[in-house]
N, CA and C atoms as an extended XYZ file, in Angstrom:
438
Properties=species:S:1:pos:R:3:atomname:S:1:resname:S:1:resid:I:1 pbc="F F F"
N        96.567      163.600      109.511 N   UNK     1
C        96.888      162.285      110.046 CA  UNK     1
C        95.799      161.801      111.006 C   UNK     1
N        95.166      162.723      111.892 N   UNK     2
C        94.521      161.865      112.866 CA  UNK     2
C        92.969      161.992      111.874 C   UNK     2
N        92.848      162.305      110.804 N   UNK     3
C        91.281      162.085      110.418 CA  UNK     3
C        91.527      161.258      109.804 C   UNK     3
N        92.657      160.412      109.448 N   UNK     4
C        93.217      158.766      109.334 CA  UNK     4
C        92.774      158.072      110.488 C   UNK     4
N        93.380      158.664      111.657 N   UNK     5
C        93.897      157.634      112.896 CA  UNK     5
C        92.388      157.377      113.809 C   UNK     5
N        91.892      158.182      113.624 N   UNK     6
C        90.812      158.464      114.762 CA  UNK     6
C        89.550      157.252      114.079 C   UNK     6
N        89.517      157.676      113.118 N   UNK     7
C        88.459      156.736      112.237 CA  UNK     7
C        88.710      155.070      112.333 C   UNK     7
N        90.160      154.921      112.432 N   UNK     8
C        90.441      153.559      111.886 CA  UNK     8
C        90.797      152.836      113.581 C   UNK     8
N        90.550      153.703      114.879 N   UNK     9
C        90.697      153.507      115.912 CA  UNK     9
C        89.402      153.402      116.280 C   UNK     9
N        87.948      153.955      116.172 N   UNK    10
C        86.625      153.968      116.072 CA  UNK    10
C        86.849      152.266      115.979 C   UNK    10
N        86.777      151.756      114.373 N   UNK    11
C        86.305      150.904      114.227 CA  UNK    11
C        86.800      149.946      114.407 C   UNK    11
N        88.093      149.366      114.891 N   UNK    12
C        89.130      148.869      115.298 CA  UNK    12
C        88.492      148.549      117.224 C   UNK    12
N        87.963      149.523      117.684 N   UNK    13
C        87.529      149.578      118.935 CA  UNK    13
C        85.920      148.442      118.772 C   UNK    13
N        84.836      149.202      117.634 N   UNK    14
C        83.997      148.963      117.874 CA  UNK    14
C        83.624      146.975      117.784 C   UNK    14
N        85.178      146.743      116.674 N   UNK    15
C        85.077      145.192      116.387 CA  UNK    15
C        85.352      144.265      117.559 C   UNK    15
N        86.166      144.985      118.907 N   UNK    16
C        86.495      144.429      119.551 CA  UNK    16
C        85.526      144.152      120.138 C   UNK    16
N        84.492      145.474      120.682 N   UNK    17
C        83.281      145.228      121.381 CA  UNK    17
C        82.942      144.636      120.985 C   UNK    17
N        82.255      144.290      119.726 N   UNK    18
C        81.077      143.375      119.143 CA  UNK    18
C        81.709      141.667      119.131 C   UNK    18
N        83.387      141.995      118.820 N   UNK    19
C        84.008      140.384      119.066 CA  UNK    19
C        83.445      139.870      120.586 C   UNK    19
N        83.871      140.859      121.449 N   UNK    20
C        83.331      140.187      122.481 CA  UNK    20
C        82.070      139.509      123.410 C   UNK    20
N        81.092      140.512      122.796 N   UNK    21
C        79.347      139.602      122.384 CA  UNK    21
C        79.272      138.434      121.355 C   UNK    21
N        80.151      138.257      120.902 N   UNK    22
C        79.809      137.395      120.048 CA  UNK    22
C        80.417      136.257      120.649 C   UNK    22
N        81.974      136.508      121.707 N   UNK    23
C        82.174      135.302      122.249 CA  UNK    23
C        81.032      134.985      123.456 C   UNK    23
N        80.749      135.545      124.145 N   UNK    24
C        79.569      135.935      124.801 CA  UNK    24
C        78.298      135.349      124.241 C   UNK    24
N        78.303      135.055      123.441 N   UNK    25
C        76.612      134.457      122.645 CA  UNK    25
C        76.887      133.208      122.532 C   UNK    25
N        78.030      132.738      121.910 N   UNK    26
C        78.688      131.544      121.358 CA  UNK    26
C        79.069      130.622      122.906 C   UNK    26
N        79.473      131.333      124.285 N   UNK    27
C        79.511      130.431      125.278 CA  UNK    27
C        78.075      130.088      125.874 C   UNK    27
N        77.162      131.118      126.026 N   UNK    28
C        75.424      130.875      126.316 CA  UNK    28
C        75.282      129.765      125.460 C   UNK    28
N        75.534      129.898      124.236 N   UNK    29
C        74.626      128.996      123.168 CA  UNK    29
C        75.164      127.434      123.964 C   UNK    29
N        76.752      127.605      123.731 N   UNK    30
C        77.243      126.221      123.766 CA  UNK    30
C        76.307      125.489      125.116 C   UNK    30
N        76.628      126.088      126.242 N   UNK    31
C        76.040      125.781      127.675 CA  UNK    31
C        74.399      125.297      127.342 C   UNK    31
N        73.956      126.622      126.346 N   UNK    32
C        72.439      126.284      126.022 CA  UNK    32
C        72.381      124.626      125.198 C   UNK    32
N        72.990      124.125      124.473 N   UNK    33
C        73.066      123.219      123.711 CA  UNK    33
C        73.980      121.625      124.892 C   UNK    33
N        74.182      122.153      125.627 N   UNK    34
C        74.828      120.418      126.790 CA  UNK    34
C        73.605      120.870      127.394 C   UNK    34
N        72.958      121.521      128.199 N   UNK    35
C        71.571      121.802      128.692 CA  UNK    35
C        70.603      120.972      128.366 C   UNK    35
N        70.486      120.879      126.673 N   UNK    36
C        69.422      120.558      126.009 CA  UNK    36
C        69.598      119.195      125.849 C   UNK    36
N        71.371      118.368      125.983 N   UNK    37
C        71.755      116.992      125.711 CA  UNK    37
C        71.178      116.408      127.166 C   UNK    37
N        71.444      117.317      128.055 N   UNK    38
C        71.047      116.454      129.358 CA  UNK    38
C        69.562      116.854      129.866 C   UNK    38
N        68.938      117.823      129.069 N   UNK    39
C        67.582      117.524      129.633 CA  UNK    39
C        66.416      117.149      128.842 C   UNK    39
N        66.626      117.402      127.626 N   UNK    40
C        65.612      117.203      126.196 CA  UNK    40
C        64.883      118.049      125.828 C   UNK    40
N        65.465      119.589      126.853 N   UNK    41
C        64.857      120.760      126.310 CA  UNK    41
C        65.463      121.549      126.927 C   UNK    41
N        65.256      122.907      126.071 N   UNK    42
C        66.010      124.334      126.351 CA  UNK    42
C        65.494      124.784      127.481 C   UNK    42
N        66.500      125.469      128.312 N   UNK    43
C        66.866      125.949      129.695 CA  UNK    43
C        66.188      127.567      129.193 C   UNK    43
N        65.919      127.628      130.475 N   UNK    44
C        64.678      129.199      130.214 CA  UNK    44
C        65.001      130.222      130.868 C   UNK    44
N        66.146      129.807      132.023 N   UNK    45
C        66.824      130.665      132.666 CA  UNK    45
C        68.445      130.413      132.442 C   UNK    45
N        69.166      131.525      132.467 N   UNK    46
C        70.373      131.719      132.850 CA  UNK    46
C        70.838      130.677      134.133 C   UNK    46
N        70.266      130.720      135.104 N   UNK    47
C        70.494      129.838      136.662 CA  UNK    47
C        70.566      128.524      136.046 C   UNK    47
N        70.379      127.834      135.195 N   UNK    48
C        70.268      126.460      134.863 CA  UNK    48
C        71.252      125.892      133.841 C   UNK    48
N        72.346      126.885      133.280 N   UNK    49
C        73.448      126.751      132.569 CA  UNK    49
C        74.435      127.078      133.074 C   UNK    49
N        75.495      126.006      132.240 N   UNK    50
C        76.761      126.180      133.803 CA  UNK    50
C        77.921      126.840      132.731 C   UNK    50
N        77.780      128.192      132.493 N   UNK    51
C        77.981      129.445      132.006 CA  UNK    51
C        78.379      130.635      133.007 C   UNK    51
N        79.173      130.835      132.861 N   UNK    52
C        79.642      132.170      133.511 CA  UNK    52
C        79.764      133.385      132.615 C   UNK    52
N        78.885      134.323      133.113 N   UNK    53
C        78.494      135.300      132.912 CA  UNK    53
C        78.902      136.651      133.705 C   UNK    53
N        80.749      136.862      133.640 N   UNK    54
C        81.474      137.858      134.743 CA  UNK    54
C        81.068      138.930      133.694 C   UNK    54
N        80.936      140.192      134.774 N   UNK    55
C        80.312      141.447      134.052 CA  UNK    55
C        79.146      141.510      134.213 C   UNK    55
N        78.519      140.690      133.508 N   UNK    56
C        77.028      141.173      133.714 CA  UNK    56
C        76.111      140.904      134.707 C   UNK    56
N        75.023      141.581      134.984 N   UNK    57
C        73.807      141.313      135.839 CA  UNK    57
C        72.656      140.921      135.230 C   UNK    57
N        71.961      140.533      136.352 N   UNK    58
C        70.674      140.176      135.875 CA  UNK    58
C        70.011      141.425      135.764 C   UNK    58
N        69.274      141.522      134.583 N   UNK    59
C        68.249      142.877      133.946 CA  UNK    59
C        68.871      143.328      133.392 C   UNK    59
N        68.144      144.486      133.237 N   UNK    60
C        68.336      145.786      132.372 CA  UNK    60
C        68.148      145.656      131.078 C   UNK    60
N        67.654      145.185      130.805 N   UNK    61
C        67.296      144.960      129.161 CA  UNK    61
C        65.825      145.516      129.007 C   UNK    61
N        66.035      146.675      128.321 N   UNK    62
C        65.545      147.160      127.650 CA  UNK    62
C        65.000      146.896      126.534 C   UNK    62
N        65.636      146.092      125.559 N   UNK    63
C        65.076      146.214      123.901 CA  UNK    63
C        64.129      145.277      123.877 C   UNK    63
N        63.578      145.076      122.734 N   UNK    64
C        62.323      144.288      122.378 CA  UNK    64
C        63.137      142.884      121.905 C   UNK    64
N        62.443      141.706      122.448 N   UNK    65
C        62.805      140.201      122.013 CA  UNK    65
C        62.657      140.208      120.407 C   UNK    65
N        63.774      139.625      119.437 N   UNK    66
C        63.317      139.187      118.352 CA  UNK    66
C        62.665      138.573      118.022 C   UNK    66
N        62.106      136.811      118.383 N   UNK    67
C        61.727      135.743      118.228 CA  UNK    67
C        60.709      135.519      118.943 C   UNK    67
N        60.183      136.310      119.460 N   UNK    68
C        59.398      135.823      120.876 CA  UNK    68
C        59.468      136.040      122.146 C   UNK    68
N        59.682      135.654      123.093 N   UNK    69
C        59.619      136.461      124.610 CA  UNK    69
C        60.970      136.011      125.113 C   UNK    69
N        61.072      136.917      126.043 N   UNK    70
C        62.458      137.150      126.869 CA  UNK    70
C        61.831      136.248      127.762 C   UNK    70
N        62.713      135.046      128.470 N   UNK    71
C        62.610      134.558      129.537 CA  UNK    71
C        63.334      135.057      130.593 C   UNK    71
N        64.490      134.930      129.904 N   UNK    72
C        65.793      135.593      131.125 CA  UNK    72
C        66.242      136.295      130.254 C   UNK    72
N        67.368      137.317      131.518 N   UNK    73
C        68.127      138.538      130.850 CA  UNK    73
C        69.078      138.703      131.029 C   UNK    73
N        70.464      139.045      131.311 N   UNK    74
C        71.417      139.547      131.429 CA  UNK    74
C        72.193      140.728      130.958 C   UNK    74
N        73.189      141.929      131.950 N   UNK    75
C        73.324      142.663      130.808 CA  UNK    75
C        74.201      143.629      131.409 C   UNK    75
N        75.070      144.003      130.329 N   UNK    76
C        76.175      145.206      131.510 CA  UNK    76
C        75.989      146.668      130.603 C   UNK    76
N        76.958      147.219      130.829 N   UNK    77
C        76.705      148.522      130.189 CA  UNK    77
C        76.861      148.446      128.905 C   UNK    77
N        77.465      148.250      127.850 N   UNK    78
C        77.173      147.877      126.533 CA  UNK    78
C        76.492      147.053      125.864 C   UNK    78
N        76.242      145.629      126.558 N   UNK    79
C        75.543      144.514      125.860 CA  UNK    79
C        74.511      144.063      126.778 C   UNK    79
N        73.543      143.458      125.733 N   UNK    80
C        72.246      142.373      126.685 CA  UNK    80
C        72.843      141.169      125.894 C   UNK    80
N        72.281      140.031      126.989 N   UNK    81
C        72.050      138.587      126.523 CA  UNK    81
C        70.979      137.975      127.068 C   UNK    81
N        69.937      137.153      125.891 N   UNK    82
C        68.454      137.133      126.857 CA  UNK    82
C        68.237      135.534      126.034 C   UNK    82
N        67.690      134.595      126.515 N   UNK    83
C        67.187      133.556      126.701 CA  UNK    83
C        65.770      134.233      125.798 C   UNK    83
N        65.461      133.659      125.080 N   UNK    84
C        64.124      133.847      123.913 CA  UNK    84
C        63.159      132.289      124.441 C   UNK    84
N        62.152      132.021      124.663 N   UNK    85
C        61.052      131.581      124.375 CA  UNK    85
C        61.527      130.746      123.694 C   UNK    85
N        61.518      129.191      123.434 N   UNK    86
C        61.781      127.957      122.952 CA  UNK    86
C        63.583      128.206      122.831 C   UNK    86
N        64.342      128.531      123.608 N   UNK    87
C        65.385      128.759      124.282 CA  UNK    87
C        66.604      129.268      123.630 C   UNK    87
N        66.617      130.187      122.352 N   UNK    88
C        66.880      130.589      121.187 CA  UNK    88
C        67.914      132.028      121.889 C   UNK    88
N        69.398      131.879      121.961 N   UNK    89
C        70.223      132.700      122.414 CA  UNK    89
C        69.941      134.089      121.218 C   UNK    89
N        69.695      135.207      122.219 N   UNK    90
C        70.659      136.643      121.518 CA  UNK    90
C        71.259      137.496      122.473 C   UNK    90
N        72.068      138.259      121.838 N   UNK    91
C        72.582      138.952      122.423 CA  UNK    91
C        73.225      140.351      121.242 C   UNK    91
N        72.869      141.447      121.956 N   UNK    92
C        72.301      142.488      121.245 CA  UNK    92
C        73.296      144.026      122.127 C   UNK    92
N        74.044      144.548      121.183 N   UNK    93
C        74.595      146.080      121.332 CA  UNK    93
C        73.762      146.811      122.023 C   UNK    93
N        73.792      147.423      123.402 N   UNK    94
C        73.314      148.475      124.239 CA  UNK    94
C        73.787      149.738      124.113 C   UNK    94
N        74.529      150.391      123.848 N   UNK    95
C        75.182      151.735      122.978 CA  UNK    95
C        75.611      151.367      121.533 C   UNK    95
N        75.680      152.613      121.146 N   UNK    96
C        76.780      153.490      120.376 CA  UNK    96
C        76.402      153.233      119.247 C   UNK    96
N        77.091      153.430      118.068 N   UNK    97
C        76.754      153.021      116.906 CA  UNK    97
C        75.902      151.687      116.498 C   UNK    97
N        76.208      151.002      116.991 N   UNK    98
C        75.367      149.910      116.476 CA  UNK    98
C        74.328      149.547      117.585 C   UNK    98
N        73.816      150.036      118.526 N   UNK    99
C        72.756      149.789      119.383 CA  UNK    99
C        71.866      148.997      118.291 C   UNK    99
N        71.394      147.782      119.106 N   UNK   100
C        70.217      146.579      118.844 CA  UNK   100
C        70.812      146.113      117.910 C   UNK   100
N        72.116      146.196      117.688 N   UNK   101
C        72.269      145.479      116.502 CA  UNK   101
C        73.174      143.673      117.505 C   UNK   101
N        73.104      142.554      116.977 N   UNK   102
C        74.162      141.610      117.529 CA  UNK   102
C        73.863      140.350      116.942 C   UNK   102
N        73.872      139.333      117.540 N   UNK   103
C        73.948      138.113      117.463 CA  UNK   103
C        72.733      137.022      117.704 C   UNK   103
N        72.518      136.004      117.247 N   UNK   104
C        71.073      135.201      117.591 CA  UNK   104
C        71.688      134.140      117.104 C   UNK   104
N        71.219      132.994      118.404 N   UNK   105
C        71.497      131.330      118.007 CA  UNK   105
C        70.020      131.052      117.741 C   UNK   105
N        69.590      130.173      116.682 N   UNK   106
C        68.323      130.050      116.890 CA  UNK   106
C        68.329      128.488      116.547 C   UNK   106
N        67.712      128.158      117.720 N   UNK   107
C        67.748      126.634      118.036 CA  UNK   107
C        66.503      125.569      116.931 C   UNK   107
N        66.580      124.544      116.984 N   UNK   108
C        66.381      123.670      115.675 CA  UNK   108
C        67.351      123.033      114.959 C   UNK   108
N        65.902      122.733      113.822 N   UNK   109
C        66.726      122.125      112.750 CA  UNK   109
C        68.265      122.693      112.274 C   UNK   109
N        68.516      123.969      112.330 N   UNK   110
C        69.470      124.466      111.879 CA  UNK   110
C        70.478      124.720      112.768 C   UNK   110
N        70.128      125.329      113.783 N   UNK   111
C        70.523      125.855      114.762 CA  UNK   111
C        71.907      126.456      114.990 C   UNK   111
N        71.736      127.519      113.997 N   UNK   112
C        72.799      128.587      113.457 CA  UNK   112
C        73.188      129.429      114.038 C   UNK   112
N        73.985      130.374      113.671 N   UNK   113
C        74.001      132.080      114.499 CA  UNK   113
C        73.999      132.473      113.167 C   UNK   113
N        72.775      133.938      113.062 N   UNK   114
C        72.836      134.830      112.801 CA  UNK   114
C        73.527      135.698      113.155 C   UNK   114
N        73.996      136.454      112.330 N   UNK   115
C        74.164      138.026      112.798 CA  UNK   115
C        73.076      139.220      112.619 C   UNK   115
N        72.425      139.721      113.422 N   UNK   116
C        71.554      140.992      113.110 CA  UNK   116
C        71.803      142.165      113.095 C   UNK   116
N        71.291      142.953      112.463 N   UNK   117
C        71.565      144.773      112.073 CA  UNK   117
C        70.046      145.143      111.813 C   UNK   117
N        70.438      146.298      112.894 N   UNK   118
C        69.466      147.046      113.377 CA  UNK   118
C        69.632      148.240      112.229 C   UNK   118
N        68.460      148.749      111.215 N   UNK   119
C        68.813      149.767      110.619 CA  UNK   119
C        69.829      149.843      109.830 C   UNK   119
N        70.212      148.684      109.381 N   UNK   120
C        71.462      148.952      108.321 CA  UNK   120
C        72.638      149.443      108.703 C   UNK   120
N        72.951      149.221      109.582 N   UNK   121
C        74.441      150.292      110.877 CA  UNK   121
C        75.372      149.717      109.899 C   UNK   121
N        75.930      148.775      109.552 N   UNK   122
C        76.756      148.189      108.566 CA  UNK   122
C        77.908      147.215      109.835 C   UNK   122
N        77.096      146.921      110.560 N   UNK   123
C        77.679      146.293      112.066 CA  UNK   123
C        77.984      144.893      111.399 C   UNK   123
N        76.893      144.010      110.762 N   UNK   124
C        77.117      142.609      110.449 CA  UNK   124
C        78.035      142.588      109.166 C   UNK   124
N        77.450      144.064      107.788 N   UNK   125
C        78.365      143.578      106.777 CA  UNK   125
C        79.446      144.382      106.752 C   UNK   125
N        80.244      145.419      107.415 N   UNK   126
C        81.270      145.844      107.884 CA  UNK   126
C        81.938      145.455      108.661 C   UNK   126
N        81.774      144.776      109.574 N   UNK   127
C        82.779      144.926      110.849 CA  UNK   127
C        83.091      143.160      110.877 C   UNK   127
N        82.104      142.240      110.353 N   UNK   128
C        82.543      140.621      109.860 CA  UNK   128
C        82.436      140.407      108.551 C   UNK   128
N        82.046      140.991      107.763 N   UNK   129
C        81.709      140.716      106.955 CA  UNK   129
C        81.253      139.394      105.997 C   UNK   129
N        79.602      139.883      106.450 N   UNK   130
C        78.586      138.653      106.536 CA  UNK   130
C        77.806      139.444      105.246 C   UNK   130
N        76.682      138.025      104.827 N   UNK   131
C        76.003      137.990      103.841 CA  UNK   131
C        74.658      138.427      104.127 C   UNK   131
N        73.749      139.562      103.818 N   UNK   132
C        72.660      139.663      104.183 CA  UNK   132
C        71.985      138.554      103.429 C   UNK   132
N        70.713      137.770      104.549 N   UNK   133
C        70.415      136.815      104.002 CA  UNK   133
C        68.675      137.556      103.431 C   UNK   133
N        68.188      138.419      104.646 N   UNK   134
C        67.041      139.040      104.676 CA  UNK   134
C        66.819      140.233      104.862 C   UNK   134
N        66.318      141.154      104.665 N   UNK   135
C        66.097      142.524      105.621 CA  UNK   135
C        64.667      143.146      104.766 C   UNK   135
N        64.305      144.122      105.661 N   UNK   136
C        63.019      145.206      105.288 CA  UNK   136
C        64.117      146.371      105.660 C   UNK   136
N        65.179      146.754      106.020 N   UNK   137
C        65.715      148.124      106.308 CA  UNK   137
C        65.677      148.155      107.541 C   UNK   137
N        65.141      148.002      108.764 N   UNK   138
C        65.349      147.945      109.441 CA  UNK   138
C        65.434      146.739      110.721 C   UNK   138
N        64.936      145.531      110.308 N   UNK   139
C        65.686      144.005      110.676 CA  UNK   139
C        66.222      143.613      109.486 C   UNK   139
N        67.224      143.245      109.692 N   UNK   140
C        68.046      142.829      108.574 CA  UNK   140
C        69.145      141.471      109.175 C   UNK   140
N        69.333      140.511      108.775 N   UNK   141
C        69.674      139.179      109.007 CA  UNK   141
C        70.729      138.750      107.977 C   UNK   141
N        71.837      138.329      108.529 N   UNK   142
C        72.778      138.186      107.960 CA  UNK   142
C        73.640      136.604      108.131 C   UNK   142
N        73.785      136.150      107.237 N   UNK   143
C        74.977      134.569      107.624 CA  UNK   143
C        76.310      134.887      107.539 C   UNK   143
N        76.993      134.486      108.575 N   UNK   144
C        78.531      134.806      108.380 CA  UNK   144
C        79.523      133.633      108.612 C   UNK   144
N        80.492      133.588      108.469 N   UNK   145
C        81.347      132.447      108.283 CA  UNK   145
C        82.341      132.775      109.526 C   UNK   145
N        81.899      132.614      111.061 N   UNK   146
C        82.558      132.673      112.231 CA  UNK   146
C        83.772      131.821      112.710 C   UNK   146
């Protein structure tokens, strides 16, 4: 019974975490996007969006920017959220199974959310089940229907 229970409590746990970066990406973005209505361009810091960010601190981010450079950072013990260079939200798994794997608004014409997977973890097409749009095996880019 529990090599039932234990497994289906794992991932049951891990969706919650990742649900909650993802609401977490989706309030940055929004804030990032009235930012951009009232100034005619993307905000480069965290301090300039009227976003609340309980839990986390400023730093600690560790991982490498996807898109270009980290302006700002934020980040608690499981997750980062970092302001990218032409003002492009991610926010990215700090432990456990899916470390570097998370989320990206990327501002523009489209100005979508991705989901990303780091290494194929099966974080974007397991746990939402999203469409890989791109990958080499280890960035891998996914569209999902949020």
């Amino acid at each position: 019974m529990a090599g039932i229970a234990l497994p289906q409590y794992r991932r049951a746990k891990e969706k919650a975490e990742a649900s909650e970066l993802l609401i977490t990406a989706k309030a940055v973005h929004e804030a990032q996007q009235r930012y951009f209505l009232t100034n005619g361009e993307y905000a480069k810091k965290f301090d300039d969006l009227d976003v609340n960010l309980s839990g986390y601190e400023r730093g600690g981010c560790k991982h490498l920017s996807m898109f270009g450079y980290m302006t700002d950072c934020f980040s608690n013990d499981k997750n980062t959220v970092h302001i990218e260079t032409g003002g492009s939200i991610l926010a990215l798994r700090k432990t456990g199974k899916y470390k570097r794997s998370g989320f990206s608004f990327l501002n523009g014409a489209e100005n979508k959310l991705i989901c990303y997977e780091y290494s194929l973890t099966d974080f974007c097409s397991k746990l939402f089940k999203c469409n890989l749009n791109f990958g080499n095996g280890t960035n891998n880019y996914y569209s999902c229907n949020f």
